[in-house]
C-alpha positions in Angstrom: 120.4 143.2 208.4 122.2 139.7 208.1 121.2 139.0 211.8 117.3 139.9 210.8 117.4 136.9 208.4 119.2 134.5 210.3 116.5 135.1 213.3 113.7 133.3 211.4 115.6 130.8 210.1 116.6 129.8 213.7 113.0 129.9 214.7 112.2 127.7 211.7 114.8 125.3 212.7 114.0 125.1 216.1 110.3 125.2 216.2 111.5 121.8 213.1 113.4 120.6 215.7 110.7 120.4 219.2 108.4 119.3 216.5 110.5 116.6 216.2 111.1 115.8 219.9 107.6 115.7 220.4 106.9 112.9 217.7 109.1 111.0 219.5 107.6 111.1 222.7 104.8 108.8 223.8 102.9 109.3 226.8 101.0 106.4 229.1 103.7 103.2 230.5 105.9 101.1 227.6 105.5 97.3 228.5 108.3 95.2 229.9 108.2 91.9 229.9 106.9 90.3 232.8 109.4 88.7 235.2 108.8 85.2 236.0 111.4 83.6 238.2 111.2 79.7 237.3 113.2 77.3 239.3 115.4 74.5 237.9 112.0 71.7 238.5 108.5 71.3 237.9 107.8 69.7 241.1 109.5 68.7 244.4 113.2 67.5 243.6 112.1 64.0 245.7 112.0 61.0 243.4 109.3 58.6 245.8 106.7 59.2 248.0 107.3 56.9 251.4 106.1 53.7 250.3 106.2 53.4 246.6 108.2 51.3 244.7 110.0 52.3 241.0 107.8 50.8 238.4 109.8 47.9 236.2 112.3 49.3 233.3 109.8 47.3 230.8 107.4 50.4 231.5 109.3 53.3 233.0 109.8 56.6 230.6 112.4 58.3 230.6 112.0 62.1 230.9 114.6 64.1 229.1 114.5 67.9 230.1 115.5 70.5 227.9 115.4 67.7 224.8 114.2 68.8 221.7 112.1 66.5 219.2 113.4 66.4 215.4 109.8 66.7 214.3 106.6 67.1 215.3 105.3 66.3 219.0 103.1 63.6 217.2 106.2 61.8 215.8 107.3 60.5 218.6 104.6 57.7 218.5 106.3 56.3 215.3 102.9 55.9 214.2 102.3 56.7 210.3 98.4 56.6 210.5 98.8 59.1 213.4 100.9 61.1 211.4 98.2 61.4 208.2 95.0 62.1 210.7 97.0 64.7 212.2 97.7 66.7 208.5 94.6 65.9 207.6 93.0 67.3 210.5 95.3 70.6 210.1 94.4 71.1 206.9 90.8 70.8 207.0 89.7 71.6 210.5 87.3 74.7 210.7 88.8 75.9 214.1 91.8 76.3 212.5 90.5 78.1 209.5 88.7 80.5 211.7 92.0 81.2 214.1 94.0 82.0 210.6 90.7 84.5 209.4 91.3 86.1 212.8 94.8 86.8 212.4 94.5 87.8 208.7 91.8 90.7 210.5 94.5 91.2 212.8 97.2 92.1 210.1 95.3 94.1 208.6 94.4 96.3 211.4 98.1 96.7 211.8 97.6 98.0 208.6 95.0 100.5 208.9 96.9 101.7 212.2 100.4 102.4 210.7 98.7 104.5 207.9 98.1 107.3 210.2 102.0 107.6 210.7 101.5 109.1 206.9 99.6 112.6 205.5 95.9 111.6 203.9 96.1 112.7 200.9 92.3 113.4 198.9 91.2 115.1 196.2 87.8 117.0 195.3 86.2 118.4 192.4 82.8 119.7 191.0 80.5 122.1 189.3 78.1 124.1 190.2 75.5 126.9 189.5 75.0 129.0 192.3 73.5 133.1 193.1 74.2 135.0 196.3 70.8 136.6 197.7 70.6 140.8 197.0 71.0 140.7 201.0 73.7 139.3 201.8 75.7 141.0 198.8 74.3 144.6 198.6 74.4 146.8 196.1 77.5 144.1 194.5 74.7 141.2 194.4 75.3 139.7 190.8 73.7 137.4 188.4 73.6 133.5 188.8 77.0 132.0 187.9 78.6 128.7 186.9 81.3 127.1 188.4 84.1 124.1 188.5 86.6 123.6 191.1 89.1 121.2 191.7 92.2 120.5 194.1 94.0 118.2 196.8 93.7 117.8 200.5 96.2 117.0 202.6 95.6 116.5 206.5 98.3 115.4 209.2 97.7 114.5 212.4 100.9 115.4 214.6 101.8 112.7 217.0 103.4 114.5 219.4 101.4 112.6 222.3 102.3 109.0 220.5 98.6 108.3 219.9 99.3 106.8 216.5 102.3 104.6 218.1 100.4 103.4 220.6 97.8 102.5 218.1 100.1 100.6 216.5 101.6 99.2 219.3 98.4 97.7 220.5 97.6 96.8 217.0 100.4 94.5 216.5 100.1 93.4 220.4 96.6 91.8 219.3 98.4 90.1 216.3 101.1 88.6 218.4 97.8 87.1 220.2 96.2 86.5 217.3 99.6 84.3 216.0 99.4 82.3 219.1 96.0 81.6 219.4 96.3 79.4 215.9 99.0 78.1 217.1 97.3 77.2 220.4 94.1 76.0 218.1 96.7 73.5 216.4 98.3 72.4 219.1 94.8 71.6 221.1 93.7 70.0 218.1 96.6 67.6 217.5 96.2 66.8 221.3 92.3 65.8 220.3 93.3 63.8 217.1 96.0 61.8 219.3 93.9 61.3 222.0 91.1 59.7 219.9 93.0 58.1 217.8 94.3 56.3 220.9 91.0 55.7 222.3 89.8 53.9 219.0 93.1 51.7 219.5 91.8 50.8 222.6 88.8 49.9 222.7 89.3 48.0 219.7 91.9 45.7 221.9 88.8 45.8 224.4 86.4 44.4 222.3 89.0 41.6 220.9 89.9 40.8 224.9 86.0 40.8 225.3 85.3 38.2 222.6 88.1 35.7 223.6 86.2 36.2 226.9 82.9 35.5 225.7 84.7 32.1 223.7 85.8 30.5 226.9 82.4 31.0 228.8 81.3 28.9 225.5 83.7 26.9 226.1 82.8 26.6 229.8 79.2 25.6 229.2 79.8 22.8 226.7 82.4 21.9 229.4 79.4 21.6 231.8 77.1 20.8 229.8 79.3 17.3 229.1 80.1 16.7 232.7 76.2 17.0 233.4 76.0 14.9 230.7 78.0 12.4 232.3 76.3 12.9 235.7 79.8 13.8 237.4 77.9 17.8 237.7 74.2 19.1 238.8 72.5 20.9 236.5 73.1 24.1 238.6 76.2 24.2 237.0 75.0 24.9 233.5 72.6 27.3 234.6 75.9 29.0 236.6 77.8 28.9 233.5 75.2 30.5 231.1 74.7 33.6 232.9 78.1 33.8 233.4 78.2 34.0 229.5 75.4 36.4 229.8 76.6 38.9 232.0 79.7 39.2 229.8 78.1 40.2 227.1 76.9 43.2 228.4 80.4 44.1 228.0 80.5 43.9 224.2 77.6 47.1 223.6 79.8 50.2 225.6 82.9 49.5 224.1 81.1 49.2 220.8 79.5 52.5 221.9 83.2 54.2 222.8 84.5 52.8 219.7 82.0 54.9 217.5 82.1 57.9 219.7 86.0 58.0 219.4 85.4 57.4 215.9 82.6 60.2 215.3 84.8 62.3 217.4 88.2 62.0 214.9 85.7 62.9 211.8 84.5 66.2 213.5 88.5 67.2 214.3 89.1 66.6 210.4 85.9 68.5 209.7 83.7 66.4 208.2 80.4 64.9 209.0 80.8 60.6 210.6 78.4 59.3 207.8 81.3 61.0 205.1 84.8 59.9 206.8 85.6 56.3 207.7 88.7 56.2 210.6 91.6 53.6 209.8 91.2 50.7 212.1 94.2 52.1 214.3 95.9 49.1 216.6 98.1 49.6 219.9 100.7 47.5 218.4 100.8 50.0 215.8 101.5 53.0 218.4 105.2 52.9 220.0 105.2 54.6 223.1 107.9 56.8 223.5 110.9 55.7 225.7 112.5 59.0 226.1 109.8 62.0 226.6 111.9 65.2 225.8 110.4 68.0 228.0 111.3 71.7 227.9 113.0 73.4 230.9 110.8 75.5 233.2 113.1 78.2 231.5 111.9 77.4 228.2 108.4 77.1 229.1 107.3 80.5 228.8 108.3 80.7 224.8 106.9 77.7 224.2 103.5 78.1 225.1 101.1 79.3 222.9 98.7 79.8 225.8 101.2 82.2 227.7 102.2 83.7 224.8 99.2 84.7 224.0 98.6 86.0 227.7 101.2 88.0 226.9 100.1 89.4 224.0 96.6 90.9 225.5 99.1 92.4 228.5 101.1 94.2 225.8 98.2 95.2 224.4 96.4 96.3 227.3 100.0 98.3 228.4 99.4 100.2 225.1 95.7 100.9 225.5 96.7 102.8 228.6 98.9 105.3 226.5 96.3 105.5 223.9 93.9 107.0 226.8 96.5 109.1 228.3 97.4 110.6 225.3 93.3 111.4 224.8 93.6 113.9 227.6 95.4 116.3 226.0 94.8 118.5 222.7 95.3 117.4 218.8 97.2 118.9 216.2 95.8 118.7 213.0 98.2 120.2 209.9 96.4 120.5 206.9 96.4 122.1 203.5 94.1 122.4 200.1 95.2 123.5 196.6 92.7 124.0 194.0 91.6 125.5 191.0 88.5 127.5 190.6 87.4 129.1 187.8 83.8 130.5 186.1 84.5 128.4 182.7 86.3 125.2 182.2 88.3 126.5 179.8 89.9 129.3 182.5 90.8 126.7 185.4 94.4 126.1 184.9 95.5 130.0 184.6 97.7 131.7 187.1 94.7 133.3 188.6 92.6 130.1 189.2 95.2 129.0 191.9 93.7 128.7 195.2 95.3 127.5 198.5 95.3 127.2 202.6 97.5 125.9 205.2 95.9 125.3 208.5 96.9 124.3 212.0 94.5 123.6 214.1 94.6 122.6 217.7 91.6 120.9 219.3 91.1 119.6 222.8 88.7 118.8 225.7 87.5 121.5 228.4 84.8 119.4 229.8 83.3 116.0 229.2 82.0 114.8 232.2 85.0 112.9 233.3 84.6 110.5 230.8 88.3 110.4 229.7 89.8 110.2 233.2 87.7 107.6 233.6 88.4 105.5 230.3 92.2 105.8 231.6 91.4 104.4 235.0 89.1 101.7 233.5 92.3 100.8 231.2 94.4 100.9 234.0 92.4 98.6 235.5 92.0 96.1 232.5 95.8 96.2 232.6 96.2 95.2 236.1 93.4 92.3 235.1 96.0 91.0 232.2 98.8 91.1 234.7 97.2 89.3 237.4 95.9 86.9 234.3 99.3 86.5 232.8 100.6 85.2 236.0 98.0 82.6 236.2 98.4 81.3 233.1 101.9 81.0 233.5 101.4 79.2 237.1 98.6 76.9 235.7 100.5 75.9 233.2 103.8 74.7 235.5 100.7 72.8 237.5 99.6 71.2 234.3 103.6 70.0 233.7 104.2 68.7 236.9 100.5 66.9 237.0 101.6 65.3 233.8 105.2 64.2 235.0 103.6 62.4 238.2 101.0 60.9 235.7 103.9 59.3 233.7 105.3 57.4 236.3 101.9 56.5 238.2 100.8 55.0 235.2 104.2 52.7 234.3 103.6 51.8 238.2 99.7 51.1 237.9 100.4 49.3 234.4 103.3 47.1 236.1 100.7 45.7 238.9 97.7 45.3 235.7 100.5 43.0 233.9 101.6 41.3 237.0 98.3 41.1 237.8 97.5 39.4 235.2 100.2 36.9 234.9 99.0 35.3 238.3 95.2 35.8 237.1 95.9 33.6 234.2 98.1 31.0 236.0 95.2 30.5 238.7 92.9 30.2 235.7 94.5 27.3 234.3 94.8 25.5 237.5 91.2 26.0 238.3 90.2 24.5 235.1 92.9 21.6 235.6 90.8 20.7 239.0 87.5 21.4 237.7 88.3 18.9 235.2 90.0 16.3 237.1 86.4 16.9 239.8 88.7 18.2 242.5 86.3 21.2 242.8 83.3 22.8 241.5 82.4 25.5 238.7 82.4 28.4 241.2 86.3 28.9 241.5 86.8 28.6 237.9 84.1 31.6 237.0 86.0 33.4 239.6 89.9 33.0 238.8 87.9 33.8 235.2 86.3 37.4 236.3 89.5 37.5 238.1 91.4 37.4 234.8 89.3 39.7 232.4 89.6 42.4 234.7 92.9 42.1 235.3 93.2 41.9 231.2 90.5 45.0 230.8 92.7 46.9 233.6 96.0 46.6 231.6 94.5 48.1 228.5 93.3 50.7 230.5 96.6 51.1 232.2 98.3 51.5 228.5 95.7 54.0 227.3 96.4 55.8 230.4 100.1 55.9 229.7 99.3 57.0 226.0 97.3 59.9 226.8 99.1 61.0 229.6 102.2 61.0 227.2 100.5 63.1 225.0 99.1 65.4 227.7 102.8 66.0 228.9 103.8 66.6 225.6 101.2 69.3 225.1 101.9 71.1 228.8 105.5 71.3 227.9 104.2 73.5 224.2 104.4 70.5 221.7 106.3 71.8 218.9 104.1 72.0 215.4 106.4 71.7 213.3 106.8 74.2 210.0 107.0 71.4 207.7 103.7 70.4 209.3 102.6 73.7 208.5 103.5 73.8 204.6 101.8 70.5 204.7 98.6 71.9 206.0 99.0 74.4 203.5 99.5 72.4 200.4 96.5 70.0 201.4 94.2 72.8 202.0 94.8 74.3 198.0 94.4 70.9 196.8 91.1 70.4 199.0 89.2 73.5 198.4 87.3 75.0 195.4 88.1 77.9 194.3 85.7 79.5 195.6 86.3 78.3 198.9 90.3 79.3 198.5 89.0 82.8 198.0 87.0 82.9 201.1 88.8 80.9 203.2 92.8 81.8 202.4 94.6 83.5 205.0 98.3 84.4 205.1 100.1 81.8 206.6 102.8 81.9 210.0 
């Protein structure tokens, strides 16, 4: 007799127990990592290529791998205007309100995947009047009778398959993507703000070189214009001298035009219209180009990135999707239970004999479907070789994209060492042009051309420094310019105190 009551209590225990097992279990491949093997450099370990010459100290950057910046990427320009259209543009740009909408959705469908890990729980109730037909009851078929009714559900889908964990899984996969695509949007756009922001810099030095130049072709024609005067000239010489004048003034409208654009450009990365926002007149001298560049180590690139993280991400999720569509192969179990209370009169529906109940376990599966579900697993099998191959692109591209930017650095301190030596011996033959012209040792010619001789030596070293600016800035980006959390709170803080209400309640999002 004992061992006819211990029996089913085994069976409980062990049909508890595989139950268990079998939640545990999760069918379809759990993602690893992908091993990328990255070598000590970003580029051959050769310094020169035969023939080229180290650019002078005055110029040369220093690149520091492995360094890490104490703020923001954007600090390192020392530049304080920088630093406000950079907040600014983090707080109000819409591309970066739309990234942190998208992972707010993305939370919350981590969310409403994790709830199935729990029983739904419902209720019902209602009245009624209802009569059986005479045919379906007999010779018991009885009057019309009221009704009320109420109760719980509860339903449980058993995840002995891991279906529910590999809709989590995949769920918070497409949140880690979601996490770095913001933090890719920011990063793009502090790139943007820098860049244009340097640009404006520019071609306002531009436009200043280009009006001293237009003052000495003045001066040049009253020059003339008094040696004609004095007969020691032709009047050839005037005529020369004017359209010199005039053909340097078709300088002044592009750069005017660049200036605006750059400036149009910097009010739509702060999201506002041009005719509401008014740039800071931003000045190289105000920029400080950064001696030491600290660059992560190939190592350290793949955490960095926003752009492989996020490559990353859509593998993970793709590795889940494959489980989710193995597990659809097989049968459900689906546990489930009611207890209600039915009773003729309200006033009966809480006795004893009111009480109704069911427990049900029911198994459901497919016999045929076409192949439809086979093929949904092939055709995720496929989308996860797709983010694998794409993973390892992204991850190549982006070493290209550091090493491009490392030769860029020390072309350009090369390139702006022959603009400034360039124009050192520019102006020199200037002067001694003008010396003879004056003294009548030679004619007008020579000194127009040691003077186009000198503005585009002048033009090609502010070139040569925006060059080295952006290029800094594009090297800080490839290496996963660090945004830094302070930066962040910022953004925050300026976005409450720049939004109406109404706009805070459509447009917050949790924050990173």
């Amino acid at each position: 007799m004992m061992r006819a009551r211990i029996l089913p209590r085994w069976r409980s225990c062990t049909l508890a127990l595989a139950m268990f097992v079998l939640e545990g279990c999760a069918v379809g491949p759990s993602f690893q990592r992908p091993q990328i093997t990255a070598g000590p450099h970003y580029r051959p370990s050769h310094e020169l290529i035969r023939g080229e010459r180290p650019a002078p100290t005055a110029f040369r950057q220093r690149v520091t791998p492995g360094g890490a910046s104490d703020g923001p990427w954007w600090a390192a320009f020392r530049c304080a205007e920088l630093n406000t259209l950079v907040r600014q543009a983090l707080a109000d740009n819409h591309d970066v309100a739309a990234a942190q909408a998208a992972l707010a959705r993305a939370r919350e469908m981590v969310t409403v995947g994790g709830a199935a890990r729990y029983p739904q729980i419902g209720f019902n109730a209602g009245v009624g009047r209802e009569k059986y037909g005479a045919e379906f009851l007999g010779p018991n078929a009885f009057a019309p009778f009221r009704y009320v009714a109420g109760g719980v559900s509860v339903d449980y889908l058993l995840d002995y398959l891991g279906r529910t964990r590999r809709t989590i899984e995949e769920a918070r996969a497409l949140e880690q993507y979601q996490r770095s695509e913001l933090s890719a949007t920011r990063l793009v756009l502090s790139g943007e703000v820098a860049s244009q922001a340097v640009t404006v810099a520019t071609a306002r030095a531009e436009i200043r070189a280009v009006r001293g130049l237009l003052a000495e072709d003045r001066q040049n024609v009253a020059l003339v214009r008094g040696a004609v005067a004095a007969g020691s000239e032709p009047r050839l010489d005037v005529l020369t001298a004017q359209s010199q004048l005039a053909s340097d003034a078709t300088l002044l409208p592009p750069l005017y035009q660049k200036l605006t654009t750059a400036r149009h450009a910097l009010a739509v990365l702060l999201g506002r219209t041009p005719a509401s926002w008014h740039a800071p007149d931003l000045t190289l001298s105000a920029l400080a180009l950064p001696a030491q560049v600290p660059v992560s180590l190939p190592s350290q690139l793949l955490r960095r990135r926003p752009d492989i993280r996020a490559a990353e991400a859509q593998l993970h999720a793709a590795t889940a999707a494959v489980g989710l569509a193995t597990a659809n192969l097989y049968p459900q179990i689906l546990l489930s239970g009611t207890l209600s209370e039915e009773a003729l009169r309200p006033a009966h529906l809480f006795d004893a004999s009111s009480l109704a109940w069911s427990l049900i376990a029911g198994l459901t599966g497919p016999l045929f479907e076409g192949g439809k579900l086979h093929a949904e697993r092939r055709a995720a099998l496929d989308v996860l070789h797709e983010r694998a191959d794409l993973y390892q692109q992204v991850v190549v591209s982006a070493f290209g994209q550091v090493a491009d930017a490392l030769d860029a650095l020390r072309h350009d301190a090369e390139l702006r060492a022959a603009q400034a030596r360039a124009l050192r011996i520019s102006g020199r033959r200037l002067r001694l042009e003008r010396d003879s012209y004056r003294a009548g040792n030679s004619g007008l010619l020579p000194v127009l051309d040691a003077q186009r001789q000198r503005e585009r030596a002048q033009l090609g070293l502010l070139g040569a420094e925006q060059r080295q600016f952006l290029d800094t800035i594009r090297l800080l980006l490839a290496a996963g310019g660090r945004i830094a959390p302070t930066a962040i709170a910022r953004t925050a803080a300026v976005r409450e105190t720049t939004t109406s209400p109404r706009d805070s309640v459509r447009r917050t999002s949790p924050g990173l």
